[in-house]
Every structure is written in structure tokens, then in C-alpha cells.
C-alpha positions in Angstrom: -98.2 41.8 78.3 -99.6 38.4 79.8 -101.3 38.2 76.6 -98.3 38.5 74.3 -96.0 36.2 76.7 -98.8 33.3 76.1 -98.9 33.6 72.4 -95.2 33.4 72.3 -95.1 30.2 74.4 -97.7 28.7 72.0 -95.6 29.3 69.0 -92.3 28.3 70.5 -93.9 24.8 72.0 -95.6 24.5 68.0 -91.9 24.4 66.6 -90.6 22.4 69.0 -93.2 20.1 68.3 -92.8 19.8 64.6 -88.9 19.9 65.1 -89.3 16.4 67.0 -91.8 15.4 64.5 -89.0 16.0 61.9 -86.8 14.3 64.1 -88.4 11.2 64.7 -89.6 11.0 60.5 -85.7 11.0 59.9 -84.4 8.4 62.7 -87.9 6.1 61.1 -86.4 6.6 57.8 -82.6 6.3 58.4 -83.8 2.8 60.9 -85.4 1.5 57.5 -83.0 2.4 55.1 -80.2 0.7 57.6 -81.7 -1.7 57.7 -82.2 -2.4 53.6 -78.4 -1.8 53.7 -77.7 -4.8 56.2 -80.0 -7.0 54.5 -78.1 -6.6 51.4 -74.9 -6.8 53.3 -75.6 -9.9 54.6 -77.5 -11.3 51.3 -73.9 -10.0 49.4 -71.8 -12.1 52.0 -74.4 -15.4 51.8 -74.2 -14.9 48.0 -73.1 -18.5 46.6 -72.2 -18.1 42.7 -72.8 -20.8 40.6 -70.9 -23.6 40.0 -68.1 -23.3 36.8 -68.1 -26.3 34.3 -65.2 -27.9 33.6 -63.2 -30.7 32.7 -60.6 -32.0 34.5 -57.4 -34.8 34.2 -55.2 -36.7 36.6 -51.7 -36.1 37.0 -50.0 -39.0 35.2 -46.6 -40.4 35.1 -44.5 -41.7 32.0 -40.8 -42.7 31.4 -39.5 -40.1 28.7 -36.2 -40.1 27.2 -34.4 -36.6 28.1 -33.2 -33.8 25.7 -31.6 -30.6 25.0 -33.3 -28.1 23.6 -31.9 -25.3 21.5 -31.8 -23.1 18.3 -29.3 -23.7 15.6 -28.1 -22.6 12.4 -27.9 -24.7 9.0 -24.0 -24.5 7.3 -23.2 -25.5 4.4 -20.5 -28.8 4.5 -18.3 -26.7 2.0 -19.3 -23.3 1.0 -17.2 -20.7 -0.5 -17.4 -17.5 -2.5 -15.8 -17.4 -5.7 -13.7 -14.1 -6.7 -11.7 -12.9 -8.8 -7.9 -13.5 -8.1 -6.6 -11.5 -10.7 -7.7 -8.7 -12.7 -9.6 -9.0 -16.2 -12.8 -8.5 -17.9 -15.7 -11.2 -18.5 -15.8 -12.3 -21.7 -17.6 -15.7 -21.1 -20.7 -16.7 -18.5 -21.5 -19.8 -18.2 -24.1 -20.6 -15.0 -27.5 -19.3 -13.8 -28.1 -18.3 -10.8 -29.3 -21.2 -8.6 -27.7 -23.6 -11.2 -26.9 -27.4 -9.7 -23.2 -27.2 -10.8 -20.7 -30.5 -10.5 -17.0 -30.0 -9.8 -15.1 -28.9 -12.5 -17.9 -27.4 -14.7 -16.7 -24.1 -16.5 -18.5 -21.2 -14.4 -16.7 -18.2 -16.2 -13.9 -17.0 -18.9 -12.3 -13.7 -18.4 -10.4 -11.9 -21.4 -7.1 -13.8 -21.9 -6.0 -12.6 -25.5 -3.4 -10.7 -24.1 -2.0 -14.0 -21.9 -2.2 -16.3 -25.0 0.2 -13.8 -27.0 2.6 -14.1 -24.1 2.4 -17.6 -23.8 3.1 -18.2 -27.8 6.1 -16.3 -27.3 7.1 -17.7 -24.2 6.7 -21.2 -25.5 8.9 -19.8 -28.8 11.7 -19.1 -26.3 10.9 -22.6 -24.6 11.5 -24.1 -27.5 14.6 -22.4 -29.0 16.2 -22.7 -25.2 15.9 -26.6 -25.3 17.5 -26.5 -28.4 20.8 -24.7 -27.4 20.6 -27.3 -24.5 20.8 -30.1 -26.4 23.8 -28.8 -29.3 26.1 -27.2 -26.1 25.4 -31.0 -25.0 26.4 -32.0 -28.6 29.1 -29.9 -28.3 30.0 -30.2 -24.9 31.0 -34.3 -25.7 33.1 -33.3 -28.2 35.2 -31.0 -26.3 34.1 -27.8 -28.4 32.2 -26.3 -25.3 32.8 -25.4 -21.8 30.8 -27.1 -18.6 30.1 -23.3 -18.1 28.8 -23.1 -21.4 26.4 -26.0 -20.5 25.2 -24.9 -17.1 24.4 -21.1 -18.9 22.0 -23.4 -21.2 20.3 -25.3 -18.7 19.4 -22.2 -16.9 18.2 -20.6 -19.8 15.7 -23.9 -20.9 14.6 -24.0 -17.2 13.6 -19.8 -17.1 11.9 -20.4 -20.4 9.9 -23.4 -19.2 9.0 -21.1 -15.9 7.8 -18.6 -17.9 5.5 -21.0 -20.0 4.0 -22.0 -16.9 3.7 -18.7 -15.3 1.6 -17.4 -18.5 -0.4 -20.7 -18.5 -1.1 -20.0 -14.9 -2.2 -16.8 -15.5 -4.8 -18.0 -18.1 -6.2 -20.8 -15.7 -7.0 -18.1 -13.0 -8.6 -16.0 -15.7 -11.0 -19.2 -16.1 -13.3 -19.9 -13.2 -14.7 -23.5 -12.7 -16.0 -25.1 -9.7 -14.1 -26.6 -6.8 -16.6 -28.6 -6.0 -20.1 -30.2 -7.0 -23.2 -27.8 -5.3 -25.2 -25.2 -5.9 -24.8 -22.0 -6.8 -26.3 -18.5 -5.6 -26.9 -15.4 -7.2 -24.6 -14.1 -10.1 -23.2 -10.8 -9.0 -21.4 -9.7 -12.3 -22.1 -9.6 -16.2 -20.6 -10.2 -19.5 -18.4 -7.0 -20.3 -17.6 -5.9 -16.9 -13.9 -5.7 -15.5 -13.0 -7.2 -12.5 -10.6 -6.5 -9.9 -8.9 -8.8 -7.5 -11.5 -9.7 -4.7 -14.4 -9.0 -6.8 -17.4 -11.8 -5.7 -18.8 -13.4 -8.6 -21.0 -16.4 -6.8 -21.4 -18.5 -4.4 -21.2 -21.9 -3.9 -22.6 -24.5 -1.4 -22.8 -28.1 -0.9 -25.5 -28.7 1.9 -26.3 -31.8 1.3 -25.5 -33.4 4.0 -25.8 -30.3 6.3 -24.4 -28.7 9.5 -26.1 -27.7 12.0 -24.5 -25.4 14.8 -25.9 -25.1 17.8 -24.8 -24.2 21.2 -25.6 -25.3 24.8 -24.5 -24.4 28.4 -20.9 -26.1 29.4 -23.2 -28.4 31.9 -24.2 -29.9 29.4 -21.0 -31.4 27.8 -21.8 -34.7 30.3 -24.7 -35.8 28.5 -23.7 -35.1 24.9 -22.1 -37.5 22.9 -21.0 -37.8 19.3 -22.9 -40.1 17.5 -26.4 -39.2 19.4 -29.7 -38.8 18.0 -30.4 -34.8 16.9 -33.9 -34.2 15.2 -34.4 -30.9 13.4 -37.3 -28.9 12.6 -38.5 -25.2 11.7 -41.2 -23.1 11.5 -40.4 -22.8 7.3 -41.5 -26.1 6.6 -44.6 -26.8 9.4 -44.5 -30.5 10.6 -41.5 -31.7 8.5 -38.5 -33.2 10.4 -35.0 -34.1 10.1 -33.1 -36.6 11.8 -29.0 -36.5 12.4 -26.2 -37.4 14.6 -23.6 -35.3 16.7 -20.6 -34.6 14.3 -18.4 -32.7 16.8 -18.0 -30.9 19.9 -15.5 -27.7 20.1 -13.0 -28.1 21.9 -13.6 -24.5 23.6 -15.9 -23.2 25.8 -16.8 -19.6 24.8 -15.6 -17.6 28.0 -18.5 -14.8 27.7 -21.5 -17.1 27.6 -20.1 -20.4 29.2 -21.6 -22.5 26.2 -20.2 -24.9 23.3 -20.5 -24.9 20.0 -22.3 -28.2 18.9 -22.1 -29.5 15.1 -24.7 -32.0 14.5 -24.7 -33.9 10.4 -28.4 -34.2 8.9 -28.8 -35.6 5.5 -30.8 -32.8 2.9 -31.6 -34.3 0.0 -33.8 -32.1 -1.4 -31.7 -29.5 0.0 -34.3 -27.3 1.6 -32.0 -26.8 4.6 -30.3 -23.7 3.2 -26.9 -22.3 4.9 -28.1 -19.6 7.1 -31.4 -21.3 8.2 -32.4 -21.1 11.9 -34.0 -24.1 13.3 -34.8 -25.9 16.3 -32.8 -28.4 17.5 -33.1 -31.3 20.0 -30.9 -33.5 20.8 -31.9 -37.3 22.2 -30.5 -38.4 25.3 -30.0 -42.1 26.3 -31.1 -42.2 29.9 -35.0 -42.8 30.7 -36.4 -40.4 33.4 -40.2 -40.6 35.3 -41.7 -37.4 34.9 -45.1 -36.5 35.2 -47.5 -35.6 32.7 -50.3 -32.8 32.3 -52.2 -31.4 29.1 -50.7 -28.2 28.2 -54.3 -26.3 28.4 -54.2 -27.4 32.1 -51.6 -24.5 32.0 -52.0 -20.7 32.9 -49.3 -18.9 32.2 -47.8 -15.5 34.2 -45.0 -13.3 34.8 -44.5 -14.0 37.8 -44.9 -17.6 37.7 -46.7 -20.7 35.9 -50.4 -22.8 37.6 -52.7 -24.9 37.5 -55.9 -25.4 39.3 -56.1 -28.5 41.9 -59.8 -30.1 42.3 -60.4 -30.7 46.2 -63.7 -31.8 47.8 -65.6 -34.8 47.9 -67.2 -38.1 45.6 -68.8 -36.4 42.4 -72.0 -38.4 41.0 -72.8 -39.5 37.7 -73.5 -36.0 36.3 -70.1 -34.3 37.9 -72.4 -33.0 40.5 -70.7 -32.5 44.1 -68.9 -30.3 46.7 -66.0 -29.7 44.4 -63.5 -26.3 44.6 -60.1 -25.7 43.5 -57.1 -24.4 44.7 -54.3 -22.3 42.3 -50.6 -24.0 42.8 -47.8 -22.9 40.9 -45.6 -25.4 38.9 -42.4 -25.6 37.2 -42.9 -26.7 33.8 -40.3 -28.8 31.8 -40.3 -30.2 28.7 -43.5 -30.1 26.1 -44.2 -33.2 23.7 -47.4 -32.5 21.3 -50.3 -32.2 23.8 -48.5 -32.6 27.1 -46.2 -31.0 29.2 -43.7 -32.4 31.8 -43.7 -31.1 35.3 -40.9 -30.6 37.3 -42.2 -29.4 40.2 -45.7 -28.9 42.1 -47.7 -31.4 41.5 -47.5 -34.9 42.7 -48.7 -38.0 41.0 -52.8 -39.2 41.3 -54.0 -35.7 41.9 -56.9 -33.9 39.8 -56.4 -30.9 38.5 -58.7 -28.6 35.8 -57.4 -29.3 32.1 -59.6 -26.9 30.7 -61.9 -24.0 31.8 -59.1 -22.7 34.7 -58.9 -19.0 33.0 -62.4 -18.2 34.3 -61.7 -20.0 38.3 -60.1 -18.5 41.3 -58.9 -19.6 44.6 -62.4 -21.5 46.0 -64.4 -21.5 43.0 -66.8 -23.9 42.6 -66.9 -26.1 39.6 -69.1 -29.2 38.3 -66.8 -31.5 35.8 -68.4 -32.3 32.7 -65.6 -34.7 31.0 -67.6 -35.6 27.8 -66.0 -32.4 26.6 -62.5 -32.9 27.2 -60.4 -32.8 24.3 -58.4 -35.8 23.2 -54.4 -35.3 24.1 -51.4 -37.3 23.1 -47.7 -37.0 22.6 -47.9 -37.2 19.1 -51.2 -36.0 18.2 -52.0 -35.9 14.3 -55.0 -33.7 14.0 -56.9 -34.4 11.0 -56.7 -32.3 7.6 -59.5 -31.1 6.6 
């Protein structure tokens, strides 16, 4: 019994033993591996990344002449679609579609056999009408006729001369020329075909010179003028511009949207304005206003609001070199001419701000400036064709 109660003891201190052994191999390796934790902790938080190259530009300030900016729509000066005012069929074409056409020139020539039959007899009974005038005239000054007799005649001469010119009116609507000099669209009828009143047959335009309508908000009927400076252009035609003048200003304001319809006259000679044409219009303003001046790739555009990046820190040296970070501000942008953008608000005059390179920074980024990259910007740039 002594025996067995010794045995037991030896074999319940031997797992205690090796328990605390097991114990103290865990709390050695959990102290290390804690400790490889913190370290990197603390090497994450000291962790420095490297310095971003950039270029950068000052905030510059210019006197620009102000505008209005809007969208417009070329209209013809006189345009009109030709129909048919009464019926007939078309005997006679005489136009292409797209033809240059002066006023006057025969377009069409509908059936008039018919007309010209009527008009032969109707000028028959002119004829013999104006002679029974003229012997109950005779006849009349010789007593042998009745004033009543005359008057009867006279009617008679003036219905037949009515219905002469009735029929000949009839044949002149049956032949279509133009009302005026332009151009024409496509033909929408053939040779053969019989029309009915209403029926289109072409159209015709004269767009050169051209309107342009546009429209802009009601606070701006202070600044615009007749007679001002409008310059045109459109994504149709690339870099090509037209220059015109304020024509006329509604005299309503459109009581949904609260704008007015502008009409601005641009010469076209080679009439590539055509009626329907949407285009981009801006209209110069007299007065001279200081605004100040970034390049547009300084820009970084967002929903919820337009930045840029502000350099701050100290003296760079001659390699761009030096405690330099940025700091994201947003701006209000205003109006963009070629490589630079006006700012409204934001940004003040003198200050240095990242013109290109600010997609890859954040809020205390470093940077180093290397300006022998910067790309050339102006307010009319002319890039070269090659």
C-alpha cells in the first residue's frame, strides 16, 4: 500500500513537471513571436514611402474678357418646304437633290392640259364679252340701247376676264419655281406620281448667312447686347470657327425654364453650317475680369467636388530635392481657354500647386519636383501636325 501510494506520487509530480515545461515552451514562444509582431508594428508605423515625382506650377493671374457659354442650333435665314397646293400629277422635274437653285428657277411642272383647254375657252368668252361691250357702247351713244343694257355687258367682260385669270392661276400653282435663291434637299416625289394638296416635294434653305439659336438664363439679359461678338464652333468640323454678332433677343422669357431665346447672324459661305446643326456657342463680353489661371491637368475631377494638390514645405535645391508634401483643396472651376482653366474659388494667387502627377498623391505625400518635364500650356495652344 506504501508502495503503490509512492509510485503514484512519482507519476503525478512527472506530469506536473512536463505540463510546466509545456507551459513555459509556449509563454517562450508566444514572448518571441510578440515580439516579431511589435517590431513590425512599429517598422509599419516608421515606414516612410518614397518620395512621388512631379511637376508643379504657380497660381497665375490674367485679365480675360468674360463669356457665356452655351449650345445652339444652326437655322436657316429662310427655309421652307415646298408642297403641293393643288392637286395634279408630275409631268415635268427639273432639280436634283442638293441642287444650288436661284429664285425663280423652274423646280417642277404638274399636268395642266386640262387647265389650258379651260383657259382657251375662257379667253374665247373674254374676248367675245369685250366685244358686246364695246357695240352696247356703240349703241348705247346712239340711243338704240339701254344704260341697263350697258351695265349687263360690263359685268359680263369683267366675269370673263375673272375667269381667264382664275384658269391662269390655276396653271401657275401647277408650276413650282423657287421663292427664293438656296439650296435644295432631297426630292421626295417622281415623274408620274399624283399629288395631293400638302404633298412635300423639297426643301429649300438659304443659310448663308446663318442663325444661330441659343438660349441662356434670364440673368443674363444684363450682359448681352445686340451687336456683340458670338464665335461658333462644333465637334463636325474639329478646330474650325465662326465668328458673328447678336441679331436679336426675344422679347419672352420662357416661363418653364427662365431662359431667352438668343439669335446670333454668322456668315457661311461655304455653307457647311447646315439648318439643324448643334454647336457651341460663346458669346464675348466687353468687361475685363482678373481671374486666376491653372493648367487644366493640375485638375482632378469628382462627384462630389473638383481639387488640386497644394505644395507646402520648405526651399527645394537644384535637383527638386526637399521636405516638400501636399495638401488636396477643393476648387471651383470657371471657364477653360485651350490649356488653362480659370478658378473661381480656392486657390489664391503665388501659391504652388502639382500640375501633373496629382492622380497618384494623397493628403501628406511626399513629392520631389522635376519641372524639366512639364508640359508647355497656353491659351491658344497649336500643337503640331504630324
Amino acid at each position: 500500500m506504501t508502495g503503490s501510494d509512492g509510485a503514484m506520487k512519482t507519476r503525478t509530480k512527472q506530469v506536473v513537471m512536463a505540463v510546466a515545461g509545456l507551459l513555459a515552451a509556449l509563454l517562450v514562444l508566444g514572448g518571441i513571436k510578440g515580439a516579431q509582431i511589435a517590431a513590425m508594428i512599429k517598422a509599419g508605423e516608421s515606414f516612410q514611402p518614397p518620395p512621388e515625382a512631379v511637376t508643379t506650377a504657380a497660381v497665375e493671374t490674367a485679365r480675360w474678357g468674360s463669356s457665356i457659354v452655351a449650345i445652339g442650333s444652326i437655322q436657316p435665314v429662310m427655309g421652307v418646304m415646298l408642297t403641293a397646293e393643288i392637286p395634279g400629277t408630275v409631268r415635268e422635274i427639273r432639280f436634283e437633290s442638293g441642287q444650288e437653285v436661284k429664285e425663280g428657277d423652274l423646280l417642277l411642272r404638274m399636268d395642266t392640259s386640262t387647265e389650258r383647254a379651260e383657259l382657251a375657252a375662257a379667253q374665247a368668252d373674254a374676248t367675245l364679252a369685250e366685244a358686246e361691250l364695246g357695240r352696247t357702247r356703240s349703241l348705247l351713244a346712239r340711243d338704240a340701247r339701254s344704260q341697263a343694257d350697258l351695265d349687263i355687258a360690263v359685268a359680263k367682260a369683267a366675269r370673263a376676264r375673272a375667269a381667264v385669270r382664275n384658269v391662269s392661276s390655276v396653271i401657275s400653282k401647277k408650276t413650282i419655281r423657287a421663292p427664293f435663291s438656296g439650296r435644295l434637299g432631297i426630292r421626295k416625289v417622281d415623274v408620274g406620281e399624283f399629288l395631293q394638296p400638302g404633298t412635300q416635294i423639297v426643301a429649300l434653305d438659304a443659310s448663308n448667312p446663318a442663325y444661330v439659336d441659343f438660349r441662356v438664363p434670364q440673368q443674363a439679359l444684363a450682359e448681352i447686347q445686340v451687336g456683340q461678338k458670338v464665335t461658333i464652333t462644333g465637334d463636325t468640323f474639329g478646330d474650325r470657327t465662326w465668328v458673328g454678332k447678336v441679331d436679336s433677343i426675344d422679347a419672352r422669357i420662357d416661363p418653364g425654364t427662365r431662359n431667352v431665346l438668343i439669335r446670333a447672324l454668322v456668315d457661311n459661305p461655304n455653307g457647311q453650317l447646315r439648318p439643324g446643326m448643334f454647336v457651341d456657342v460663346k458669346v464675348t463680353l466687353p468687361n475685363l475680369q482678373d481671374v486666376l489661371l491653372i493648367p487644366e491637368t493640375a485638375l482632378l475631377y469628382a462627384p462630389y467636388g473638383d481639387s488640386v494638390f497644394l505644395v507646402r514645405g520648405g526651399e527645394t535645391d537644384a535637383d527638386g530635392q526637399g521636405d516638400l508634401t501636399v495638401e488636396q483643396v477643393f476648387v471651383r472651376v470657371g471657364e477653360r481657354r485651350g490649356d488653362l482653366r480659370a478658378i473661381d474659388s480656392g486657390l489664391e494667387a503665388g501659391q504652388t500647386i502639382v500640375s501633373t502627377g496629382a492622380f497618384k498623391l494623397q493628403n501628406g505625400s511626399a513629392i520631389v519636383v522635376n519641372n524639366a518635364l512639364a508640359p508647355k500650356v497656353s491659351e491658344n495652344p497649336t500643337p503640331e501636325d504630324r
